[in-house]
C-alpha positions, 0 to 999 in steps of 0.5 A: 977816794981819790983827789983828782981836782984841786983848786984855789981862789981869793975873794973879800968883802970891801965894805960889810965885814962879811966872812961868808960872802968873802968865802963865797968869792973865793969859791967861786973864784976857785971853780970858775975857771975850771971845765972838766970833760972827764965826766961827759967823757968817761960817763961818770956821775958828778953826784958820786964826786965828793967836794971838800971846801977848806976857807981860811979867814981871821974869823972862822966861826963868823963862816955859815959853812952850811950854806956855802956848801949848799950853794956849790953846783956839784957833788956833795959838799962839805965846807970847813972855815980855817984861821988864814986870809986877811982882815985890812984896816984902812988907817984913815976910816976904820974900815976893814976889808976881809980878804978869804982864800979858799982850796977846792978839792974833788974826790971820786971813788976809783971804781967809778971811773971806767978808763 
């Protein structure tokens, strides 16, 4: 297999502490920007790609790693929470803001794509 995409995006929880849905945001902060004609182009099916997901969080066993693979679009996908991120404490309330980073990358078999 080869990498032919790789992208990166931020997302946070302000209010919820919640680590899954700060790494849903940086997914989807990942692969909302990007467009990939090759497929239509070169004819190549988007379920033969292969979607890895690393986040990186303070806490990554509080991830439902499954379900965020669940919800990608394309390919089949496989998630993996990493310590990274940041958790932000306001010293005045107590609250913390959860802050995730993720990296998106997308493998194909080279023999699938016809040049």
């Amino acid at each position: 297999m080869q990498r032919f995409i790789i992208e990166m995006g931020t997302g946070n929880d302000q209010y919820g502490q919640d680590y899954t849905k700060a790494a849903a945001r940086a997914i989807e902060d990942a692969i909302r920007h990007s467009s990939i004609p090759m497929f239509d182009t070169l004819g190549v099916d988007h379920a033969k790609m292969i979607v890895q997901v690393t986040v990186g969080v303070q806490k990554p066993d509080l991830v439902d790693c499954k379900s965020l693979a669940e919800n990608l679009p394309r390919g089949s996908a496989t998630v993996k929470a990493v310590l990274g991120g940041l958790d932000v404490t306001n010293p005045d309330s107590g609250n913390t803001v959860v802050v995730a980073s993720a990296a998106v990358e997308a493998f194909l078999d080279p023999k699938d794509v016809a040049l």
